[in-house]
N, CA, C and O atoms as a CHARMM CRD file, in Angstrom:
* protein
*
  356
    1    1 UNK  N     20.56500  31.59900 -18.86400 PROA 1      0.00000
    2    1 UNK  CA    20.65200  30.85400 -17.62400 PROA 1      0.00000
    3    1 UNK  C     19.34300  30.99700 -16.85400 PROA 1      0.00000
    4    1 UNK  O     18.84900  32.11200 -16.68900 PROA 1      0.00000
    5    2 UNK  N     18.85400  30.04900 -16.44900 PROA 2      0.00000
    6    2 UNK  CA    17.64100  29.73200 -15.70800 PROA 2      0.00000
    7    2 UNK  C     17.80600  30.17700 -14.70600 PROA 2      0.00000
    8    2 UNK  O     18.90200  29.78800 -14.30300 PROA 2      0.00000
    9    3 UNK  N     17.17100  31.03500 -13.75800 PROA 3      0.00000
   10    3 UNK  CA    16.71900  31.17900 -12.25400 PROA 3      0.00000
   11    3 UNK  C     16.36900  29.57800 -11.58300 PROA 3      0.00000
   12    3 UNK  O     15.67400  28.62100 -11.92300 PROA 3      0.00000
   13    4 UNK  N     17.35800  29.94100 -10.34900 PROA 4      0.00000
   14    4 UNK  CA    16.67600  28.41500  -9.54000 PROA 4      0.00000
   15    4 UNK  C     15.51600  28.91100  -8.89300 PROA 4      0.00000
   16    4 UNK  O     15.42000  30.00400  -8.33600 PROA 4      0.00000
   17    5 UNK  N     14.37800  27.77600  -9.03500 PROA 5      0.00000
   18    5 UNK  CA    13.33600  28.66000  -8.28100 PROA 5      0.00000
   19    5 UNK  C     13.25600  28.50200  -7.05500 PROA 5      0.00000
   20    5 UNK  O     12.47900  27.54900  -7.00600 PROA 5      0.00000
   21    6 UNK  N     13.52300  28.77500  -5.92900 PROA 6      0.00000
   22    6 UNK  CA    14.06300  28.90300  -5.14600 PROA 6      0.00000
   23    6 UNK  C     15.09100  30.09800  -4.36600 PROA 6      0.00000
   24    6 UNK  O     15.30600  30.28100  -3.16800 PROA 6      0.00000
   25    7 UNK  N     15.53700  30.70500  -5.40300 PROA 7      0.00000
   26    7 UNK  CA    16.74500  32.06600  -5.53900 PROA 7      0.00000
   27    7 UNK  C     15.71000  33.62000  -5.93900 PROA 7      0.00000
   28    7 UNK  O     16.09000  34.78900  -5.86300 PROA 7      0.00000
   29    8 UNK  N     14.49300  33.15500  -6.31800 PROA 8      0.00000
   30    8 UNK  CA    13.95900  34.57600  -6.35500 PROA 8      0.00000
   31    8 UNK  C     12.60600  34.25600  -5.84200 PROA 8      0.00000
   32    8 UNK  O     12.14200  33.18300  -6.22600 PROA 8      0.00000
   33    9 UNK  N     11.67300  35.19300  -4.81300 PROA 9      0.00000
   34    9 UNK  CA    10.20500  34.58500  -4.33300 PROA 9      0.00000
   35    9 UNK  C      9.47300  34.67800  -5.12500 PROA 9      0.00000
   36    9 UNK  O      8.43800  34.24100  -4.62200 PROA 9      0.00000
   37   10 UNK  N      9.27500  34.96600  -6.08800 PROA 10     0.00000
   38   10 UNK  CA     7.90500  35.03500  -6.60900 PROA 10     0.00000
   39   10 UNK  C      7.47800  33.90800  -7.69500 PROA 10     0.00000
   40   10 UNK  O      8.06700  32.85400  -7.45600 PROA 10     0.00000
   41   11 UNK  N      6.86800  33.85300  -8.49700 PROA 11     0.00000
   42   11 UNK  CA     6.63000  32.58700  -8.49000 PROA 11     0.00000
   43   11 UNK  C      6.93800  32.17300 -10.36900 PROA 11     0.00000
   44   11 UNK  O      6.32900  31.32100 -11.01600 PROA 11     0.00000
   45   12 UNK  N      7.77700  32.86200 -10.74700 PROA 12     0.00000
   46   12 UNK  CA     8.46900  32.70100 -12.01400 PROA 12     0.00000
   47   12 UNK  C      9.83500  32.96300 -11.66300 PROA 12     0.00000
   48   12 UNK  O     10.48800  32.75200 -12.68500 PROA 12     0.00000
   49   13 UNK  N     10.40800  33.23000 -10.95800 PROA 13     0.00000
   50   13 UNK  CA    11.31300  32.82200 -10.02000 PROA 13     0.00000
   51   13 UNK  C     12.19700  34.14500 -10.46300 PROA 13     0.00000
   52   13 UNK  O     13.38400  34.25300 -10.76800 PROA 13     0.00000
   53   14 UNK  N     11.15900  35.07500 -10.37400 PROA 14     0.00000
   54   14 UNK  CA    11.78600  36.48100 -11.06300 PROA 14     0.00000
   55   14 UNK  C     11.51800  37.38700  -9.48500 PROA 14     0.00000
   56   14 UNK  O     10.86700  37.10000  -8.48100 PROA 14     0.00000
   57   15 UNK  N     12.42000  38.65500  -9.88400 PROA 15     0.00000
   58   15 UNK  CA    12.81900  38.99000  -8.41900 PROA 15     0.00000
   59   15 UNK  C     11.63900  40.44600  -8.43300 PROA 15     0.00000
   60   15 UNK  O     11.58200  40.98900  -7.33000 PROA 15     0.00000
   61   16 UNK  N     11.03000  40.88300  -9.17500 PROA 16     0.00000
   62   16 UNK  CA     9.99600  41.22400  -9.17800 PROA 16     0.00000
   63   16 UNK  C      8.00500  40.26300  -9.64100 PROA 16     0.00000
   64   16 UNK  O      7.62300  39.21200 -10.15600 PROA 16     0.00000
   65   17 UNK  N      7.59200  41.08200  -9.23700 PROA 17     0.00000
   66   17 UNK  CA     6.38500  40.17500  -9.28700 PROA 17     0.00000
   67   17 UNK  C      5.61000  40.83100 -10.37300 PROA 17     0.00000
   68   17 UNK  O      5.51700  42.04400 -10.56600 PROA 17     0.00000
   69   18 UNK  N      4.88900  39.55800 -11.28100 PROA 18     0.00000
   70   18 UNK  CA     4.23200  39.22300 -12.50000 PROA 18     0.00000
   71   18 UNK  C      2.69600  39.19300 -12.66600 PROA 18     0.00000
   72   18 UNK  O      2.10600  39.12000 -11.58800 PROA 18     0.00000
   73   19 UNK  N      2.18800  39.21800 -13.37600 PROA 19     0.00000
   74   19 UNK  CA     0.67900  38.98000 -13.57000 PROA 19     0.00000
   75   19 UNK  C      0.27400  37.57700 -13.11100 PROA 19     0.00000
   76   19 UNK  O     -0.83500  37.35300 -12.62700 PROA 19     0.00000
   77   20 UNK  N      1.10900  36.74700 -13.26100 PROA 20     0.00000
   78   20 UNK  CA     0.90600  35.33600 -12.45300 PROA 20     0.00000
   79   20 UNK  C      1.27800  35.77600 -10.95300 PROA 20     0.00000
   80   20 UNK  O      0.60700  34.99800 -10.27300 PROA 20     0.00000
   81   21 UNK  N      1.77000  36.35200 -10.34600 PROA 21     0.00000
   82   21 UNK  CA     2.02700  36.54800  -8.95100 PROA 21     0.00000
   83   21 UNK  C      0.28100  37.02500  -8.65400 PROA 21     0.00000
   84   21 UNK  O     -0.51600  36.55500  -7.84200 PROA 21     0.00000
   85   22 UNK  N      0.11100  38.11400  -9.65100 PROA 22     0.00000
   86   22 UNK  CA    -0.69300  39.15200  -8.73500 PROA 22     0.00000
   87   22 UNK  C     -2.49000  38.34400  -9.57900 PROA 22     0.00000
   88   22 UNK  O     -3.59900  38.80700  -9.31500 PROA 22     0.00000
   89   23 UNK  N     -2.26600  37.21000 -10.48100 PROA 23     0.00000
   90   23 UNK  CA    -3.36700  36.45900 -10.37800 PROA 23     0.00000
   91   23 UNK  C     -3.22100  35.62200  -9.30700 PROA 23     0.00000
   92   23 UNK  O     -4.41400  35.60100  -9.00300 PROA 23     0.00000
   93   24 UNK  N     -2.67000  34.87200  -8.44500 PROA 24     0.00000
   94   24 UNK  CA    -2.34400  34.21900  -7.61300 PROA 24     0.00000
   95   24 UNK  C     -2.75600  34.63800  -6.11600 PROA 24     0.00000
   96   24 UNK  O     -3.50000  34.08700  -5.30500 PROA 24     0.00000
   97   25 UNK  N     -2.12500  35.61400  -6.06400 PROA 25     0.00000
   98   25 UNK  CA    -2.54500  37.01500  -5.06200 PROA 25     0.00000
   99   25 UNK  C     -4.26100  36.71400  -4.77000 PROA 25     0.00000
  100   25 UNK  O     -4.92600  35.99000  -4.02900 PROA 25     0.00000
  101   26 UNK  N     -4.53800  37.85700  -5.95400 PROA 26     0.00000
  102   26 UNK  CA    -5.79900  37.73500  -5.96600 PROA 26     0.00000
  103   26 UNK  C     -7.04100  36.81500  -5.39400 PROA 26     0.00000
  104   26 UNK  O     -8.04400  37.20800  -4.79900 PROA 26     0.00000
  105   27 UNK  N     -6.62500  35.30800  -5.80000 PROA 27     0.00000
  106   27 UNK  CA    -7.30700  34.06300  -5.81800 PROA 27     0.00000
  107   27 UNK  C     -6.87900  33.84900  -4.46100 PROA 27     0.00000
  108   27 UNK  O     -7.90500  33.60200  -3.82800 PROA 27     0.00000
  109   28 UNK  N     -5.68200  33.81300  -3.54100 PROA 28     0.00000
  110   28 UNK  CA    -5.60800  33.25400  -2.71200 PROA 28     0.00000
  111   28 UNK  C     -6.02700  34.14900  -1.66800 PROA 28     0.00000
  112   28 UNK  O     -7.05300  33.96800  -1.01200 PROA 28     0.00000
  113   29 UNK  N     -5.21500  35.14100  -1.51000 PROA 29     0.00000
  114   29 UNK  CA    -5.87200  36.03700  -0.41000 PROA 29     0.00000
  115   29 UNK  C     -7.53000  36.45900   0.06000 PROA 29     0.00000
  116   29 UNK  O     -7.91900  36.97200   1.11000 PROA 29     0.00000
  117   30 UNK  N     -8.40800  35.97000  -1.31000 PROA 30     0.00000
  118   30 UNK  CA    -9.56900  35.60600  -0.59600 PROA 30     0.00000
  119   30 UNK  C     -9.71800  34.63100   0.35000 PROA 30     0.00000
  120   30 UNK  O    -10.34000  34.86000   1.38800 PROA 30     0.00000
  121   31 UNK  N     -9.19400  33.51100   0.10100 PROA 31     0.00000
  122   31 UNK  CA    -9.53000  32.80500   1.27000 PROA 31     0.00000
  123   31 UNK  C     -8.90700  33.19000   2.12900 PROA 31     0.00000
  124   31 UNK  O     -9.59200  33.07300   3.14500 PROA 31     0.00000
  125   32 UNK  N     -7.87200  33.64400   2.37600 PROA 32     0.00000
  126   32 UNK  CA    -7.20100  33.78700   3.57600 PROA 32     0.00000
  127   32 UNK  C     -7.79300  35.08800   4.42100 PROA 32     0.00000
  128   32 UNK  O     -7.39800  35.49500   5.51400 PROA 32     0.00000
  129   33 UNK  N     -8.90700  35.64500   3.55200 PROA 33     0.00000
  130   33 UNK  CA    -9.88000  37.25100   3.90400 PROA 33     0.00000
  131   33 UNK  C    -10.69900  36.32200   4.73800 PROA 33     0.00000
  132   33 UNK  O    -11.00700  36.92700   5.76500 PROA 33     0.00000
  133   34 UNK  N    -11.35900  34.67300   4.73400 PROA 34     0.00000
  134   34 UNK  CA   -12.41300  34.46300   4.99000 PROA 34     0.00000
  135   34 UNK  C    -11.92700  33.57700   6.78500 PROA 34     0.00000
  136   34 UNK  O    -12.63900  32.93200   7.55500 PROA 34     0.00000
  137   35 UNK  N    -10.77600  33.87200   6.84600 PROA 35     0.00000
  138   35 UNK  CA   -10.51300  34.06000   8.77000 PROA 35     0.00000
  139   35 UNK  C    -10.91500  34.33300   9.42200 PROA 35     0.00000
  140   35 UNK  O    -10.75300  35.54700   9.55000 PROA 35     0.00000
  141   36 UNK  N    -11.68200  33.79100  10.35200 PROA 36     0.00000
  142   36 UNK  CA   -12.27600  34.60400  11.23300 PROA 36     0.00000
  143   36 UNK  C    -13.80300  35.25200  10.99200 PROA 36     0.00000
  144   36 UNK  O    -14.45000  35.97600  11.74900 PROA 36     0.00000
  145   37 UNK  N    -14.13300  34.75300   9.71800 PROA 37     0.00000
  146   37 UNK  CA   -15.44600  35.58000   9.62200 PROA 37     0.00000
  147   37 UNK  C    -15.84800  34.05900   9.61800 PROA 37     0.00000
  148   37 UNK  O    -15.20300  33.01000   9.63000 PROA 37     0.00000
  149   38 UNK  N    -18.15700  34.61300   9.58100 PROA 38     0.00000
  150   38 UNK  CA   -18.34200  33.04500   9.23700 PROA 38     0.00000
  151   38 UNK  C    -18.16900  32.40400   7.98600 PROA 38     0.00000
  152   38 UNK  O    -19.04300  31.55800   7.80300 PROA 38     0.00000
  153   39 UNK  N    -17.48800  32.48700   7.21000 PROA 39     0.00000
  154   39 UNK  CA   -16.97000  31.36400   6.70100 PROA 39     0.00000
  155   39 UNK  C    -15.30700  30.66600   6.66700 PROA 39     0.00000
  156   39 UNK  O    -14.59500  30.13700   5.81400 PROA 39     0.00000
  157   40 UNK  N    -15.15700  31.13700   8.61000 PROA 40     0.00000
  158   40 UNK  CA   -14.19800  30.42700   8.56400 PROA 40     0.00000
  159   40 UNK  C    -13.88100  29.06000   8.13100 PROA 40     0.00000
  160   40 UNK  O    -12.76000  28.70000   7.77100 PROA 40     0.00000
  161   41 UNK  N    -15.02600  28.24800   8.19000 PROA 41     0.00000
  162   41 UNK  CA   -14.78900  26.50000   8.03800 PROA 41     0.00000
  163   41 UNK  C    -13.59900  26.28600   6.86500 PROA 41     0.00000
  164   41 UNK  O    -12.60000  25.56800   6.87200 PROA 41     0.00000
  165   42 UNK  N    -14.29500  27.49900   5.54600 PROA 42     0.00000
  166   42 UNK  CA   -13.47900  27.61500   4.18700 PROA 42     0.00000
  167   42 UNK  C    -12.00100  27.85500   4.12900 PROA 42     0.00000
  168   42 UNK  O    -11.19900  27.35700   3.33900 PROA 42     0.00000
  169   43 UNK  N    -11.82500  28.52900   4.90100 PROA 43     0.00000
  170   43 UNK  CA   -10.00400  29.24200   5.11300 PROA 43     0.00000
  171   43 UNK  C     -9.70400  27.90000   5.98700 PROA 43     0.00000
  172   43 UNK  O     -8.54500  27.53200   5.79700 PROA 43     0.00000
  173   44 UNK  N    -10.39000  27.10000   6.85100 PROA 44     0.00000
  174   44 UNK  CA    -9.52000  25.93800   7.24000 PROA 44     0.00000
  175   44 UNK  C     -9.23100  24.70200   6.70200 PROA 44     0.00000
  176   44 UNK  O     -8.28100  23.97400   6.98800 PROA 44     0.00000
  177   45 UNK  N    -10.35700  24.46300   5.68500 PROA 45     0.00000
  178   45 UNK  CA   -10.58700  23.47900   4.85500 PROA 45     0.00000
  179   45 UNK  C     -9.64800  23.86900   3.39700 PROA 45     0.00000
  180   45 UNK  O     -9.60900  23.13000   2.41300 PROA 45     0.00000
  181   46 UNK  N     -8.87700  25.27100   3.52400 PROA 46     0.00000
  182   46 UNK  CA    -8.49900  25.49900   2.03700 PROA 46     0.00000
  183   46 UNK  C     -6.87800  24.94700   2.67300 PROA 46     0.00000
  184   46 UNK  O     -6.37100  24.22400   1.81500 PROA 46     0.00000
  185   47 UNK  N     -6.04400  25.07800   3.79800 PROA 47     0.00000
  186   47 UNK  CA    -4.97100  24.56600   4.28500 PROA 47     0.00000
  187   47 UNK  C     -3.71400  25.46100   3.85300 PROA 47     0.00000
  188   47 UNK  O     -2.52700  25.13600   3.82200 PROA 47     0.00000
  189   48 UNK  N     -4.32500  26.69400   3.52500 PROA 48     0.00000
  190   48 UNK  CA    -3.31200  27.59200   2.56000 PROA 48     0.00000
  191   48 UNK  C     -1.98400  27.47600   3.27700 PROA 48     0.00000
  192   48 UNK  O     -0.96700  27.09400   2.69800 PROA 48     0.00000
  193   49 UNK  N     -2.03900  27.97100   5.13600 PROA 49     0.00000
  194   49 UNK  CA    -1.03600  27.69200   5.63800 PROA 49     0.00000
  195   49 UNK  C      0.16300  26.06400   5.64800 PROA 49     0.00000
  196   49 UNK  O      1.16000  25.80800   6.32300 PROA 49     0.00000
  197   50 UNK  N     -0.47100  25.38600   4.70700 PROA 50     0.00000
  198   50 UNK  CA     0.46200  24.26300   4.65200 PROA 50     0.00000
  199   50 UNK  C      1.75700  24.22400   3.24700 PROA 50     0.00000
  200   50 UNK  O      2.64300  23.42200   2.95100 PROA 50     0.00000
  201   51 UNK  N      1.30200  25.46900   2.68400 PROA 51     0.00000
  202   51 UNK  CA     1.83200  26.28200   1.92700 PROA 51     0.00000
  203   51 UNK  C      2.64000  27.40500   1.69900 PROA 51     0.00000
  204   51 UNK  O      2.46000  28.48000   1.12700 PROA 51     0.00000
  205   52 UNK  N      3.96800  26.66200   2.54200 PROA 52     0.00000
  206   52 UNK  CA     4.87600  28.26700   2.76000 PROA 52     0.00000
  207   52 UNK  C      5.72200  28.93900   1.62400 PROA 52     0.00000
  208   52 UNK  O      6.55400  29.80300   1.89700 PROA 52     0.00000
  209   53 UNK  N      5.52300  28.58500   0.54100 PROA 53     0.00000
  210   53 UNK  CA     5.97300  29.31100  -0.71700 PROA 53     0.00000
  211   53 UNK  C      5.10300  30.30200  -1.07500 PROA 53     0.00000
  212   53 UNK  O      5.38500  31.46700  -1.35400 PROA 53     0.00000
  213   54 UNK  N      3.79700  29.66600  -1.04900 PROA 54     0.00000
  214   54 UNK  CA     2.62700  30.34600  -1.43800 PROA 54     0.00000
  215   54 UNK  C      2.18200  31.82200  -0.60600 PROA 54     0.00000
  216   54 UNK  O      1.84500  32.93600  -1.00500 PROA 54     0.00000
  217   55 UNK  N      2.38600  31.15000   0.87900 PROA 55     0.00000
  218   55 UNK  CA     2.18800  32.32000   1.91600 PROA 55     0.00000
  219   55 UNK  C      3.27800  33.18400   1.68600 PROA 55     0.00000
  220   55 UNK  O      3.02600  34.38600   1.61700 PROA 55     0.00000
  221   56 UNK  N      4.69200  32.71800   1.52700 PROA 56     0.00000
  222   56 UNK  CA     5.56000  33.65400   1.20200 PROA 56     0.00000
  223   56 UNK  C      5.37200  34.73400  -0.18000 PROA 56     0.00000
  224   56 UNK  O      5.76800  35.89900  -0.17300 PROA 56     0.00000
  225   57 UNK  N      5.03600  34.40700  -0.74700 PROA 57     0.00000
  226   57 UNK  CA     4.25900  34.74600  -2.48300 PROA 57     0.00000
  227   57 UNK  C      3.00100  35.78900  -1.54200 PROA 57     0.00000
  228   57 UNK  O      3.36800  36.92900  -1.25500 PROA 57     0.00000
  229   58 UNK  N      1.97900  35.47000  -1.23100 PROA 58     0.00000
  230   58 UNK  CA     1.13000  36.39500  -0.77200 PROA 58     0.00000
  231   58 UNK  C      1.66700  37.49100  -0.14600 PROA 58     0.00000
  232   58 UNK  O      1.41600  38.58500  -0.65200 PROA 58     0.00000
  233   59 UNK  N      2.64000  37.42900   1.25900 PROA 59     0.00000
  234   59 UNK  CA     3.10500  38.33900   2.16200 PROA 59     0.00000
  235   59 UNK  C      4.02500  39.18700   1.22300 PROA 59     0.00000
  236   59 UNK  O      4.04800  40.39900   1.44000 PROA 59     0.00000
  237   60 UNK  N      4.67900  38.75700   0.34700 PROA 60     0.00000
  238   60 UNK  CA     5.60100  39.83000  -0.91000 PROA 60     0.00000
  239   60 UNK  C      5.14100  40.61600  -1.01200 PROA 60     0.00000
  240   60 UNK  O      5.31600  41.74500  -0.55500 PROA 60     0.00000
  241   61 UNK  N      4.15500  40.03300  -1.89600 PROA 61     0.00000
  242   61 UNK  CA     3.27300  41.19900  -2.99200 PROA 61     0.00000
  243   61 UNK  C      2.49900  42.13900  -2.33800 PROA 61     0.00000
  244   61 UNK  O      2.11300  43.11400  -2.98200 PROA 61     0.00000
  245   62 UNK  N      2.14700  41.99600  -0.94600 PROA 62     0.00000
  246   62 UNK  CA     1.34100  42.81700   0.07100 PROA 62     0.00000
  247   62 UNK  C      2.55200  43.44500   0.38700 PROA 62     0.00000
  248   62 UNK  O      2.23900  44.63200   0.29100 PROA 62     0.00000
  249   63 UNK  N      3.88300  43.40700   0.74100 PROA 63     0.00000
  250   63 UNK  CA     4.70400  44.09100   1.25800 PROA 63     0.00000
  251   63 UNK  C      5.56600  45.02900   0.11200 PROA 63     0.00000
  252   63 UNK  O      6.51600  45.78300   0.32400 PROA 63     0.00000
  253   64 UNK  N      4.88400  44.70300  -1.18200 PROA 64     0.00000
  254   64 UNK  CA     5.50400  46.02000  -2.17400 PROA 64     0.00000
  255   64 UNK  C      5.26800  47.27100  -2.10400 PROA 64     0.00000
  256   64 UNK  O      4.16100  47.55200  -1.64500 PROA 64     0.00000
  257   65 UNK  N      6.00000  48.21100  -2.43400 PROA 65     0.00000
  258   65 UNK  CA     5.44900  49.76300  -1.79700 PROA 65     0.00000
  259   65 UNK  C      4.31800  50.41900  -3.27200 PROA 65     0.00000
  260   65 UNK  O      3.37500  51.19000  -3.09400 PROA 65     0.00000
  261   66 UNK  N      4.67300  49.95800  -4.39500 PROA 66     0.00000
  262   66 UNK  CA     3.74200  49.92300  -5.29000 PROA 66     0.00000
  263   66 UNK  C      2.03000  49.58700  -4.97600 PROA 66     0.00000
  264   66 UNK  O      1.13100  50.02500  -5.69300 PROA 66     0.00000
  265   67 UNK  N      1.83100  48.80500  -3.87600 PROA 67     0.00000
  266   67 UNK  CA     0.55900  47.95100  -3.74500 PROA 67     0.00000
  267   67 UNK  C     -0.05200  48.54500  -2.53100 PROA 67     0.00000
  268   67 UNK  O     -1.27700  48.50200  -2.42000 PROA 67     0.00000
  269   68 UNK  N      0.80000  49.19100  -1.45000 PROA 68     0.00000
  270   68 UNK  CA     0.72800  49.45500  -0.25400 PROA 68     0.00000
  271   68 UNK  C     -0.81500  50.22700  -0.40700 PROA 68     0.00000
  272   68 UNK  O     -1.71700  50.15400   0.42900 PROA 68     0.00000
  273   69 UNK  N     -0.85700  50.94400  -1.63900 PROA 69     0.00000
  274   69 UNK  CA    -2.34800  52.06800  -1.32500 PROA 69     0.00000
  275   69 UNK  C     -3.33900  51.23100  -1.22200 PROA 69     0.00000
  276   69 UNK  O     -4.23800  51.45400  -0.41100 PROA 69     0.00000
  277   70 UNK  N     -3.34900  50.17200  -1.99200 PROA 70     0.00000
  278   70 UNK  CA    -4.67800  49.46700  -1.31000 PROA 70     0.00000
  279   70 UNK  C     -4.68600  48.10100  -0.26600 PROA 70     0.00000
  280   70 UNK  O     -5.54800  47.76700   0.54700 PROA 70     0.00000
  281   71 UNK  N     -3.22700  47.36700  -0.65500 PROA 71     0.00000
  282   71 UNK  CA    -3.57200  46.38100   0.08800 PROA 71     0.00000
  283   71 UNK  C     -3.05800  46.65500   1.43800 PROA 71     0.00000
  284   71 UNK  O     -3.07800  45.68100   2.19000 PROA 71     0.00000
  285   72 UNK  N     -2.64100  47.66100   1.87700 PROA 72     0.00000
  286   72 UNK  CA    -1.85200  47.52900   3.09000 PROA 72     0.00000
  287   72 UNK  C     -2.89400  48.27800   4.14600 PROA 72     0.00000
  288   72 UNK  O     -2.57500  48.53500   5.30700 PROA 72     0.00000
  289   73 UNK  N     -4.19900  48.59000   3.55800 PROA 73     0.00000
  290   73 UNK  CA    -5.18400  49.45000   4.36100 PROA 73     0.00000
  291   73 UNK  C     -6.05800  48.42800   4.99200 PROA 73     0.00000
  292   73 UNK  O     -6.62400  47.51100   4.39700 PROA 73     0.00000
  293   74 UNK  N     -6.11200  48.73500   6.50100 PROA 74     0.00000
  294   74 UNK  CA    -6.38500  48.05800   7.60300 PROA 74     0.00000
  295   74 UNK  C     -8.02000  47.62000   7.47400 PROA 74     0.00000
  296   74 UNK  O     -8.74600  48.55000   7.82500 PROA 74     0.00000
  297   75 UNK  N     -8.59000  46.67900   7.14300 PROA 75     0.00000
  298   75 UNK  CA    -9.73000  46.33300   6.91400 PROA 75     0.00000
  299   75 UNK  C    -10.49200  45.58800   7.80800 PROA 75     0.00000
  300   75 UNK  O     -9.66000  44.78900   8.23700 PROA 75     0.00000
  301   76 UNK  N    -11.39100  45.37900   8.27900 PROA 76     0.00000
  302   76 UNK  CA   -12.29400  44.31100   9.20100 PROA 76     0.00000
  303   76 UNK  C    -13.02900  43.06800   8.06800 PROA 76     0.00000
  304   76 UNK  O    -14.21600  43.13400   7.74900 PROA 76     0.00000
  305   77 UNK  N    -12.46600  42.40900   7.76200 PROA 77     0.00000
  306   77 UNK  CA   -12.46500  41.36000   6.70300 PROA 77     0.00000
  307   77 UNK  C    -13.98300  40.91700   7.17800 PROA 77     0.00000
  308   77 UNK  O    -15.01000  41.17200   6.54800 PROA 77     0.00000
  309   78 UNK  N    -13.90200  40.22400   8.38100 PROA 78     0.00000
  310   78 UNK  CA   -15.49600  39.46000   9.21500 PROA 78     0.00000
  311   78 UNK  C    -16.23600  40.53100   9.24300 PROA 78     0.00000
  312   78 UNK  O    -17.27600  40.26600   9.84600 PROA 78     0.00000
  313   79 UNK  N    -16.21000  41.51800   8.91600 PROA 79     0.00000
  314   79 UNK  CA   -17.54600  42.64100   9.43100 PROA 79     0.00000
  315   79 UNK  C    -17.95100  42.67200   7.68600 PROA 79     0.00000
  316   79 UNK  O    -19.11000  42.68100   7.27100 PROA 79     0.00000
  317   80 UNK  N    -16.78500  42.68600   6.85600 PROA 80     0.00000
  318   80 UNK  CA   -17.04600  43.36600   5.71000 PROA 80     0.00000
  319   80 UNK  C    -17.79900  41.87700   4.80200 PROA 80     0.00000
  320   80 UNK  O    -18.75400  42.00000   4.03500 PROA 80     0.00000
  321   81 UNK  N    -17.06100  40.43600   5.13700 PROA 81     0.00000
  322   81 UNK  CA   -17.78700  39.18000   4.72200 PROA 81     0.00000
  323   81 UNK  C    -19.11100  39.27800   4.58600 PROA 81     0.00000
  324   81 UNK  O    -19.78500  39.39600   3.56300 PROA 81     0.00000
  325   82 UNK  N    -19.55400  39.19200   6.17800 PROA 82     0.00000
  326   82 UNK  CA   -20.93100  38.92500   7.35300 PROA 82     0.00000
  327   82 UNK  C    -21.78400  40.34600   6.12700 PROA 82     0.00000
  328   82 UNK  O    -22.78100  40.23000   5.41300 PROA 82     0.00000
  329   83 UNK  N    -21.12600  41.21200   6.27800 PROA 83     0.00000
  330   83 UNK  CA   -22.28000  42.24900   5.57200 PROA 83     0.00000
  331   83 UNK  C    -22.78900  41.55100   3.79600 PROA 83     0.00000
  332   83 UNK  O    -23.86100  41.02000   3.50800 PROA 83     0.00000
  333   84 UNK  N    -21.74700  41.77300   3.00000 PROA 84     0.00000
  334   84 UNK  CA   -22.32200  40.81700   2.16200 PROA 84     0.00000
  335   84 UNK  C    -22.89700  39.32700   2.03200 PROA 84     0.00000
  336   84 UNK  O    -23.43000  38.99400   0.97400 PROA 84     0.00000
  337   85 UNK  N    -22.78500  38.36200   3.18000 PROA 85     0.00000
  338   85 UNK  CA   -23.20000  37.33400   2.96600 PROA 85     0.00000
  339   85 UNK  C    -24.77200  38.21200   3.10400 PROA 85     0.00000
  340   85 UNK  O    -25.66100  37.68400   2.43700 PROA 85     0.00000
  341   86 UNK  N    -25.07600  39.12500   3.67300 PROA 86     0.00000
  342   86 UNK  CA   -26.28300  39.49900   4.18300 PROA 86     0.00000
  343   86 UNK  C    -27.28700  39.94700   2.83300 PROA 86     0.00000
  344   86 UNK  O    -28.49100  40.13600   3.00800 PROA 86     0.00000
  345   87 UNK  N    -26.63700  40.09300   1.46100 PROA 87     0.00000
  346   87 UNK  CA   -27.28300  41.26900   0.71700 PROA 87     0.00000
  347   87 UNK  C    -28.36400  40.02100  -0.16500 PROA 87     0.00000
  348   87 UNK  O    -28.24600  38.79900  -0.25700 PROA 87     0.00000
  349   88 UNK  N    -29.06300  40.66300  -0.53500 PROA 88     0.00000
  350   88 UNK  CA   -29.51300  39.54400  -1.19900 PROA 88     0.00000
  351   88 UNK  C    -29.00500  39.61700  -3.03500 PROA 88     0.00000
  352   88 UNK  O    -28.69700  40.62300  -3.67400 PROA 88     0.00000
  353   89 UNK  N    -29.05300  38.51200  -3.39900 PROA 89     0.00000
  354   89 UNK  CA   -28.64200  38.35300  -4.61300 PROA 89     0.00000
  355   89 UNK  C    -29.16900  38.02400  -5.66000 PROA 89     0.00000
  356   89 UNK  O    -28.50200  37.95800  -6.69200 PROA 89     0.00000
């Protein structure tokens, strides 16, 4: 029997989260890092918030207690951007 997708958040519609969740993760929560720093234009032009499955999918996987050691540590995203846009490459 199939999961409705819809009945579990993540995004194989399984009630734990997958390597497709946490590639997903990955890819999106950069942009959503680039808030507020200068490259906000990017996080407004990406529209992630028009995406409430997706945002729901991000806020999960940040709210697992498995993940908490790194993603749940309080970061200055715009200080930490602004410094690397700075380095040269």
């Amino acid at each position: 029997m199939q999961a409705e997708f819809g009945s579990n958040p993540f995004a194989l519609a399984t009630e734990n989260p997958t390597y497709l969740d946490l590639y997903i993760f990955t890819h999106i929560e950069k942009l959503r890092m680039l808030a507020g720093t200068a490259y906000d234009r990017a996080y407004k032009a990406s529209q992630i918030e028009k995406f409430p499955r997706i945002v729901q999918l991000l806020d999960l996987v940040k709210a697992r207690p498995e993940f908490q050691g790194i993603l749940a540590k309080k970061v200055n995203w715009a200080q930490w951007v602004s410094w690397h846009a700075k380095q040269p490459t």
